[in-house]
C-alpha positions as CSV (number, residue, x, y, z in Angstrom):
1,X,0.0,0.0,0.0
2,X,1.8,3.3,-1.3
3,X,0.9,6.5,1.0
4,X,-1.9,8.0,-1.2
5,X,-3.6,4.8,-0.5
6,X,-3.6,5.2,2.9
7,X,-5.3,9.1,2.2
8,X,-7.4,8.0,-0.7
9,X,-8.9,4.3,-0.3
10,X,-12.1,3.6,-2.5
11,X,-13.1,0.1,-1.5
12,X,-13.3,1.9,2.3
13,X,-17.3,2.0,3.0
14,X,-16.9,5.9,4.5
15,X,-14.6,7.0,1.8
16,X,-17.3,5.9,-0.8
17,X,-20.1,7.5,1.4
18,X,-17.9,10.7,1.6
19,X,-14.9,11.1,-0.7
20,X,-14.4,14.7,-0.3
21,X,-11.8,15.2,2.6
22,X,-9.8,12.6,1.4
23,X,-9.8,14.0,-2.4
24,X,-9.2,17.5,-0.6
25,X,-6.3,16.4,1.0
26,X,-4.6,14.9,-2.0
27,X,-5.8,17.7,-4.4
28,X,-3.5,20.1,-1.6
29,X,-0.7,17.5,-0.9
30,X,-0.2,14.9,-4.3
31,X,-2.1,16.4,-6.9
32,X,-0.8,14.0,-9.3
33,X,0.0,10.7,-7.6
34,X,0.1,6.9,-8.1
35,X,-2.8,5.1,-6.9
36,X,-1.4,1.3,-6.3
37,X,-5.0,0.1,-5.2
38,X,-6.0,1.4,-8.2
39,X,-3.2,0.9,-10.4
40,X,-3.7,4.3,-12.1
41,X,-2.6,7.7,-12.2
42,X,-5.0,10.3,-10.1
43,X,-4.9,14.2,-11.1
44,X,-7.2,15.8,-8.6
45,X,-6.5,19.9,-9.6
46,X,-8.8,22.1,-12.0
47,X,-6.3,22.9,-14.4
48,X,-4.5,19.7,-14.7
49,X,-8.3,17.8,-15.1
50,X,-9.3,20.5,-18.0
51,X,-6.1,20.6,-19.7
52,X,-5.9,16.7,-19.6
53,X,-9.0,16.6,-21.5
54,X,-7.8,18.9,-24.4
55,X,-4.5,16.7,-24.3
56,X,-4.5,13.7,-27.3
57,X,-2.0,12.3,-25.2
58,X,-4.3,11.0,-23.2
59,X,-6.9,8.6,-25.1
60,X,-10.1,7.6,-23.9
61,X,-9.6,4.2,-25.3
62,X,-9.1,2.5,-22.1
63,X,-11.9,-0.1,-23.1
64,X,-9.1,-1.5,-25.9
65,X,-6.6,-1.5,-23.9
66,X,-8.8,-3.6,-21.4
67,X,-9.8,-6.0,-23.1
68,X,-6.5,-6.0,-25.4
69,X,-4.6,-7.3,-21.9
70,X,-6.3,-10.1,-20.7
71,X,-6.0,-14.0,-21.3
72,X,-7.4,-15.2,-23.7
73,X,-10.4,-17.4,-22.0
74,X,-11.2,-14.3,-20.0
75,X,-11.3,-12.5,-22.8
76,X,-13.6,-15.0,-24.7
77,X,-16.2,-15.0,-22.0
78,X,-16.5,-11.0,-22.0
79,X,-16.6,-11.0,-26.1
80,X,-20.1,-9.4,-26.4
81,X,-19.3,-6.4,-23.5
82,X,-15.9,-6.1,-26.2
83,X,-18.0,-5.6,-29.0
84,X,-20.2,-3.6,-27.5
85,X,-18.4,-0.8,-24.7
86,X,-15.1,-0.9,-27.4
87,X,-17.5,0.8,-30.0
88,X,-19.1,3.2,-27.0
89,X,-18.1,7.2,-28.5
90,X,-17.1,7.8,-25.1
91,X,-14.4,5.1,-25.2
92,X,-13.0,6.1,-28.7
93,X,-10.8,8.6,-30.1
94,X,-11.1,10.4,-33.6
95,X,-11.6,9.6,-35.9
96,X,-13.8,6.7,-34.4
97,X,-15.3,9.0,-31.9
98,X,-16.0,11.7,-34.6
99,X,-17.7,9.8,-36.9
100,X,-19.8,8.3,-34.6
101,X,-20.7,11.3,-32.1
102,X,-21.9,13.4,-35.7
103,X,-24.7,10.6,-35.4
104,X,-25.9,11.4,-32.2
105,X,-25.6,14.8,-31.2
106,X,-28.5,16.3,-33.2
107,X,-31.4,15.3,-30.6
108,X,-29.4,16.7,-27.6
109,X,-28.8,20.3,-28.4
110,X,-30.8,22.4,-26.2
111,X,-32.9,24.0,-29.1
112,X,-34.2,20.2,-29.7
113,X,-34.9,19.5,-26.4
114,X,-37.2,22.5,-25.4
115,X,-39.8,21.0,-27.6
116,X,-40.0,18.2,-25.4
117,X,-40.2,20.4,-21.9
118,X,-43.6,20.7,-21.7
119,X,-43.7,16.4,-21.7
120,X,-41.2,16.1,-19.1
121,X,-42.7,18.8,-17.0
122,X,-45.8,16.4,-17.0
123,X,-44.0,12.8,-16.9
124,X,-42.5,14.6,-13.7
125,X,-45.9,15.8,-12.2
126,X,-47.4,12.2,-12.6
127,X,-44.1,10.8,-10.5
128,X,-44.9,13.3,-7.8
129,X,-48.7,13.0,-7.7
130,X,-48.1,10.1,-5.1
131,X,-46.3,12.4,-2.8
132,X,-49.4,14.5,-2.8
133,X,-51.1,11.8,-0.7
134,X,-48.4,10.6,0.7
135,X,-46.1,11.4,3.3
136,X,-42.9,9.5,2.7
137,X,-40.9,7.4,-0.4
138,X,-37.8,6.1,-1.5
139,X,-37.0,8.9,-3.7
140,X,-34.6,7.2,-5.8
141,X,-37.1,4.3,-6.7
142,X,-39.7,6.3,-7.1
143,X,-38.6,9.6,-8.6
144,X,-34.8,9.9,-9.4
145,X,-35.1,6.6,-11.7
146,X,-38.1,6.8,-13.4
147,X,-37.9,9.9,-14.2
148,X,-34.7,9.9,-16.2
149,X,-35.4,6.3,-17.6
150,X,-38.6,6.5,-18.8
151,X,-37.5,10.1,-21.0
152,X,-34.5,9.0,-22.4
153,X,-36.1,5.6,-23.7
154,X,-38.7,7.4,-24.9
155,X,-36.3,9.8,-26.7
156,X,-34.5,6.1,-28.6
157,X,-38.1,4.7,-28.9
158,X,-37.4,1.7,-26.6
159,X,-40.1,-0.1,-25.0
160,X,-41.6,1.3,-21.5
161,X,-41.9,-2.1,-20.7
162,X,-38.9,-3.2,-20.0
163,X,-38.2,-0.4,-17.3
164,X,-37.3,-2.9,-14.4
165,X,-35.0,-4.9,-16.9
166,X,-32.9,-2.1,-17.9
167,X,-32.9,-0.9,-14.2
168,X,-31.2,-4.2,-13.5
169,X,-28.8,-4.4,-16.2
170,X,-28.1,-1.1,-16.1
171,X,-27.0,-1.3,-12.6
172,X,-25.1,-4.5,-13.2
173,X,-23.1,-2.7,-16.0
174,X,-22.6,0.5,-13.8
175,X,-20.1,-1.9,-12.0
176,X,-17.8,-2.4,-14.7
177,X,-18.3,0.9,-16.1
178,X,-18.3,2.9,-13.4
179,X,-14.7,0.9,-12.1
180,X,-16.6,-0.7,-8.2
181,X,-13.7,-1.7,-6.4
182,X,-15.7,-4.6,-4.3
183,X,-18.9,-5.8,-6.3
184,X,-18.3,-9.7,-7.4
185,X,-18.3,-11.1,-10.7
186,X,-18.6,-7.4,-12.1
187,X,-17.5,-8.7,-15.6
188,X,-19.8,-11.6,-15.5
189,X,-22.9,-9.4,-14.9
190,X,-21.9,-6.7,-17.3
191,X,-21.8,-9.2,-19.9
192,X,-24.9,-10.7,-19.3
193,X,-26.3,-6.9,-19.1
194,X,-24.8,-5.9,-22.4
195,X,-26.2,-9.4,-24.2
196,X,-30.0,-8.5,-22.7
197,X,-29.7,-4.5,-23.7
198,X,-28.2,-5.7,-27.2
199,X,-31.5,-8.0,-27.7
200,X,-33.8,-5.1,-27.7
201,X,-32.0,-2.7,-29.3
202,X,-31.5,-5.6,-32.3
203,X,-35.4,-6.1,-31.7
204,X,-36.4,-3.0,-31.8
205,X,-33.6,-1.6,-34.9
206,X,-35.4,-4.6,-37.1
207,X,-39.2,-3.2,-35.9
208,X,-38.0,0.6,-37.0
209,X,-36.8,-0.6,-40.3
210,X,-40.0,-2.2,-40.9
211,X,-42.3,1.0,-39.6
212,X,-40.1,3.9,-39.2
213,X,-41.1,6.3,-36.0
214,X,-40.7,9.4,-34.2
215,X,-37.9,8.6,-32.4
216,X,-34.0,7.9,-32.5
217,X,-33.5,4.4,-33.1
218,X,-35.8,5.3,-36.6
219,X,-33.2,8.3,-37.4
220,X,-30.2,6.4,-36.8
221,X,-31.9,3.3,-38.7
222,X,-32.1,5.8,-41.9
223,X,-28.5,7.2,-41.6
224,X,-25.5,6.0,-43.6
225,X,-21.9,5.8,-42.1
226,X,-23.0,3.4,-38.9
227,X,-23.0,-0.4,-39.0
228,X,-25.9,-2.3,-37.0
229,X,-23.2,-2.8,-34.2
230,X,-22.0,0.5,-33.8
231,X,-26.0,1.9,-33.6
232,X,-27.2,-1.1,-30.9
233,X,-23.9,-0.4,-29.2
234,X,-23.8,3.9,-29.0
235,X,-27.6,3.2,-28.2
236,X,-26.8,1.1,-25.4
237,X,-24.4,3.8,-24.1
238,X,-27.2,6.4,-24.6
239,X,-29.8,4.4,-22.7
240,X,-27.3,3.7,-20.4
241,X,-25.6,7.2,-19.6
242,X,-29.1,9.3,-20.2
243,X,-30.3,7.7,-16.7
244,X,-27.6,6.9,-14.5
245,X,-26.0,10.2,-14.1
246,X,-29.4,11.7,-14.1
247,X,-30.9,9.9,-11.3
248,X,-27.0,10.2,-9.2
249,X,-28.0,13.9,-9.6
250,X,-31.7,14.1,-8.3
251,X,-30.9,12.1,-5.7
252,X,-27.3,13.6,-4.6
253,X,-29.0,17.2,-5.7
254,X,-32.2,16.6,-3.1
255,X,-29.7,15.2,-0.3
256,X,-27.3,18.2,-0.8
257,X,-30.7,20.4,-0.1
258,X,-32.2,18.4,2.7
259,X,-29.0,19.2,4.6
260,X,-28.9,22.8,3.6
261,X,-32.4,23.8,4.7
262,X,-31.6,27.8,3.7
263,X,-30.5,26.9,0.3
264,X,-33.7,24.6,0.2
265,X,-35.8,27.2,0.8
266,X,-34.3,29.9,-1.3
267,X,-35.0,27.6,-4.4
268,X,-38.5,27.6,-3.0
269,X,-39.2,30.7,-3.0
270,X,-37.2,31.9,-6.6
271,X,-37.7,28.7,-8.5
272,X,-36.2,30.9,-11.4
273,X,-33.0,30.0,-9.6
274,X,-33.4,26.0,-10.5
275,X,-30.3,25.9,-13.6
276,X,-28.2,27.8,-11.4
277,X,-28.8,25.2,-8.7
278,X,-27.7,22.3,-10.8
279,X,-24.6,23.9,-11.6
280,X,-23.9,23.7,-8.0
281,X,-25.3,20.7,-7.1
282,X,-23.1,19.4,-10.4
283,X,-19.8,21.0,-9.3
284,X,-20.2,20.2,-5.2
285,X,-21.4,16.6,-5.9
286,X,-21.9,15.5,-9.0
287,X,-22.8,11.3,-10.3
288,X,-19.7,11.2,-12.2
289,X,-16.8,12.1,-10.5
290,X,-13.7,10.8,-12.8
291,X,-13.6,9.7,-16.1
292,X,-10.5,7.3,-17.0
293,X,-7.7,7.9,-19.6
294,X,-4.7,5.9,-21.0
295,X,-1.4,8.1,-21.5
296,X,-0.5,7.5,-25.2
297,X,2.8,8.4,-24.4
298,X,5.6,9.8,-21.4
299,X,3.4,12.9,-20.0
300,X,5.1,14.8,-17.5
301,X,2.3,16.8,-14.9
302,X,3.9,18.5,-12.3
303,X,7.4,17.1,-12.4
304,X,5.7,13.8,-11.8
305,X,6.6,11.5,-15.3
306,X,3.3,9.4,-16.3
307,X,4.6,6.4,-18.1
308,X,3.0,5.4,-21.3
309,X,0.3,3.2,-21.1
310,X,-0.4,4.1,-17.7
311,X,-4.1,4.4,-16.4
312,X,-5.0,7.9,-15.5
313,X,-8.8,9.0,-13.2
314,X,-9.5,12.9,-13.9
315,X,-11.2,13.2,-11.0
316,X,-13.2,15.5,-11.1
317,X,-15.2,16.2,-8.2
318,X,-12.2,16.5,-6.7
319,X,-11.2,19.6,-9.2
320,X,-14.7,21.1,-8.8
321,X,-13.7,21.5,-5.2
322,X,-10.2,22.9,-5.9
323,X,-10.0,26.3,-3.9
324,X,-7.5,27.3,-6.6
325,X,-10.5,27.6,-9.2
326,X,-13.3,27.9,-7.5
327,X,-13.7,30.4,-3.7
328,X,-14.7,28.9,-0.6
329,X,-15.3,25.8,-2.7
330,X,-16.8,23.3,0.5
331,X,-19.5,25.7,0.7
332,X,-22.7,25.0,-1.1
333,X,-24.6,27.7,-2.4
334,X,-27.1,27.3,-5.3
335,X,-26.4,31.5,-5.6
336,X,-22.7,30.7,-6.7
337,X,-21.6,32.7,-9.7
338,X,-17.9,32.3,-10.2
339,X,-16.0,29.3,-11.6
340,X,-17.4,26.9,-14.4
341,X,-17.9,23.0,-12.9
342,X,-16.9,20.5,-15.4
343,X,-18.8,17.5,-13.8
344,X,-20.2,17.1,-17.8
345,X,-16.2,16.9,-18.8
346,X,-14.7,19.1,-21.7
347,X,-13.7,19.2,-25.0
348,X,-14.4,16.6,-28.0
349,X,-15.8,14.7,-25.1
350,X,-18.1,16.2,-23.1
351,X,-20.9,15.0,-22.7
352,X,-23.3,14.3,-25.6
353,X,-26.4,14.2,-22.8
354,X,-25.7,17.2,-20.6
355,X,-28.4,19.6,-22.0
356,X,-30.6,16.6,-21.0
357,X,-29.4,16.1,-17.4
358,X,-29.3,20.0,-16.8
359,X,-33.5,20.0,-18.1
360,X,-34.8,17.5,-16.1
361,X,-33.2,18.9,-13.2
362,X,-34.0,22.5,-13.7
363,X,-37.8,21.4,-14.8
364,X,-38.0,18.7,-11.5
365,X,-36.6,20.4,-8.5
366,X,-38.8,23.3,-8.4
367,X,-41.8,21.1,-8.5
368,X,-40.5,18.4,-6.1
369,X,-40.3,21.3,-3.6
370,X,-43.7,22.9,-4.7
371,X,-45.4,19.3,-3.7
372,X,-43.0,18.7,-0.6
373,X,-42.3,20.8,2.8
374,X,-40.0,19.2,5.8
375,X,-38.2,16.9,3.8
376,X,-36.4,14.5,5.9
377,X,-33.8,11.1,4.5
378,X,-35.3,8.6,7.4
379,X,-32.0,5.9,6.7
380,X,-29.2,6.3,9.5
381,X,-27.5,6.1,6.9
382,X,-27.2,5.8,3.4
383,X,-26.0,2.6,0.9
384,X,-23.7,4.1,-1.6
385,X,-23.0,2.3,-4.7
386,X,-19.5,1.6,-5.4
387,X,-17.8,3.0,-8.0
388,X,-14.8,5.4,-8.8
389,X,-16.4,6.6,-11.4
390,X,-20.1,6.7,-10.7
391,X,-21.4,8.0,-7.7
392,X,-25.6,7.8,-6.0
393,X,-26.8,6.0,-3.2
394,X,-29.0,2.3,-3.9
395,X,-32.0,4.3,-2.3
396,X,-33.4,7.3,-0.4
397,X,-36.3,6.7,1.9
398,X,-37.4,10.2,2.7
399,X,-40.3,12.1,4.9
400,X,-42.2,15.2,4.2
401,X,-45.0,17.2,4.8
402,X,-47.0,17.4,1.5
403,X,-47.7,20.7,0.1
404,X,-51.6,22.2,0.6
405,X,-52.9,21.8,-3.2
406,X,-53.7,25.3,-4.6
């Protein structure tokens, strides 16, 4: 165990419940430092996160390089999460990633998705109608997932049907993916998640070509320059990435105002202050806190020399909280103005679904606090999901007073 390990240790239960001082401490004391439990490179400061992101030395094909080093057997039982995550645009370079990511940005600008406010304004009203009449839920299995999951399979055309299914193989993929430290048999269940998400995408690509739709799948169906794997596979990914962020940022976004009752209340009173509030809750604790690179080459950060090859985190939440970029950074305050969080990531990958995330938030928090007064989370404590990369709690069980209707 090297020294950062003993500062930084992501298979510890508290450090997974609360990362932050021990990401403080290396972000003032190793900024760039070898992880051995993690056998990778960690670069915890702003700067260093933004500029390794502009950086071609560092390639975010990490899924190649995976799969490219293990035995062979092993590598014969994981062939379909291969064929699959290794044609993912967020695990390519260009030209790969470019040729792909031109197929899939057009439905995510912010100018397409206003046109579909008004329907997740209502989906969101339905979710909350419960809380009307009721006085307590788990807010993650009854809000922060549905939500999120029902709209973006709606958006690819994918069947409402199978909302429990992809909750499950989404979660079992989120292991492997999202780089848990403890779960068992993490490749096993991410292959057996890919191989069930793969089957209705292939189901539903053949149903599109034979009665085009309103929806993704249908557009991507019609386009030229994609083979069948790469459009099952980058839908996956979309399917995939347009809920489990989402619903790590409802959920970390309503704890963050439960325990700062002022804040809580100032978004109740000026709703108009809901995007700025996701910014914050995005930059203090956002669902994805590091994304993974591979150094193409020598890279030298800080007089420290990152081999070639090596494994590199960006971790990010850790540079959101950098006092060097942003002031008084531990403080949350939804009124924040300076600094710009990059919890979405930056440059040719940032990500494809942010104007997403950032809508349903703004559009759901000022509505889950017009139906709800004296919100209370009733665990002792919460069950965070392991991940280096991914970060929510399994469930939320909270308490509240339900708003007088008008």
């Amino acid at each position: 165990m090297t020294a950062i390990d003993e500062i930084y240790d992501p298979t510890d239960p508290a450090t997974i419940a609360d990362p932050y001082p021990a990401l403080a401490r290396l972000c003032a004391e190793a900024p760039v430092a070898w992880s051995g439990r993690l056998k990778a490179w960690l670069l915890t400061r702003y700067d260093d996160c933004l500029a390794a992101q502009r950086d071609r030395r560092f390639s975010a094909e990490r899924m190649v390089t995976y799969f490219q080093g293990l035995a062979p057997a092993r590598r014969e039982q994981l062939q379909r999460s291969e064929g699959a995550l290794g044609r993912w645009a967020v695990f390519l370079d260009p030209p790969g990633h470019t040729r792909i990511r031109a197929h899939l940005n057009g439905r995510f600008t912010t100018a397409a998705l206003s046109a579909m406010a008004p329907r997740i304004a209502h989906r969101i009203d339905v979710l909350l109608a419960p809380a009307r009449e009721g006085r307590r839920m788990d807010f993650i299995a009854d809000f922060a997932y549905p939500l999120p999951a029902s709209v973006i399979m709606d958006i690819l055309g994918a069947p409402l049907g199978c909302l429990d299914e992809v909750q499950r193989w989404s979660h079992d993929l989120a292991l492997f993916v999202g780089s848990s430290q403890t779960a068992p048999n993490k490749h096993l269940r991410a292959e057996a998640a890919v191989a069930g998400l793969d089957e209705i995408f292939r189901d539903l690509l053949r149903a599109r070509r034979r009665r085009p739709a309103d929806d993704l799948v249908s557009e991507l169906a019609a386009s030229t320059g994609l083979s069948d794997d790469d459009l099952v596979a980058n839908c996956i990914l979309l399917l995939f990435a347009g809920h489990e962020t989402t619903t790590g940022l409802l959920a970390n976004g309503l704890m963050r105002l439960v325990q700062h009752p002022r804040q809580q209340d100032l978004l109740r009173r000026e709703p108009a202050r809901a995007e700025a509030a996701v910014e914050e809750m995005l930059r203090y604790d956002s669902p994805a806190p590091a994304v993974s690179r591979i150094a193409a080459e020598d890279i030298e950060i800080r007089g420290q020399r990152i081999p070639a090859g090596a494994r590199v985190f960006l971790m990010l939440n850790a540079a959101n909280r950098d006092p060097e970029a942003f002031e008084d950074p531990e403080r949350f305050d939804i009124a924040r103005r300076e600094g710009r969080q990059i919890a979405f990531g930056f440059g040719i990958h940032f990500c494809v679904g942010a104007p997403l995330a950032r809508l349903e938030a703004a559009l759901a928090f000022p509505r889950l606090l017009a139906a709800m007064r004296e919100i209370e989370i009733t665990a002792d404590r919460l069950d965070w999901r392991d991940g280096v990369s991914l970060r929510g709690a399994v469930s939320m069980p909270i308490r509240f007073r339900p708003a007088e209707l008008p």
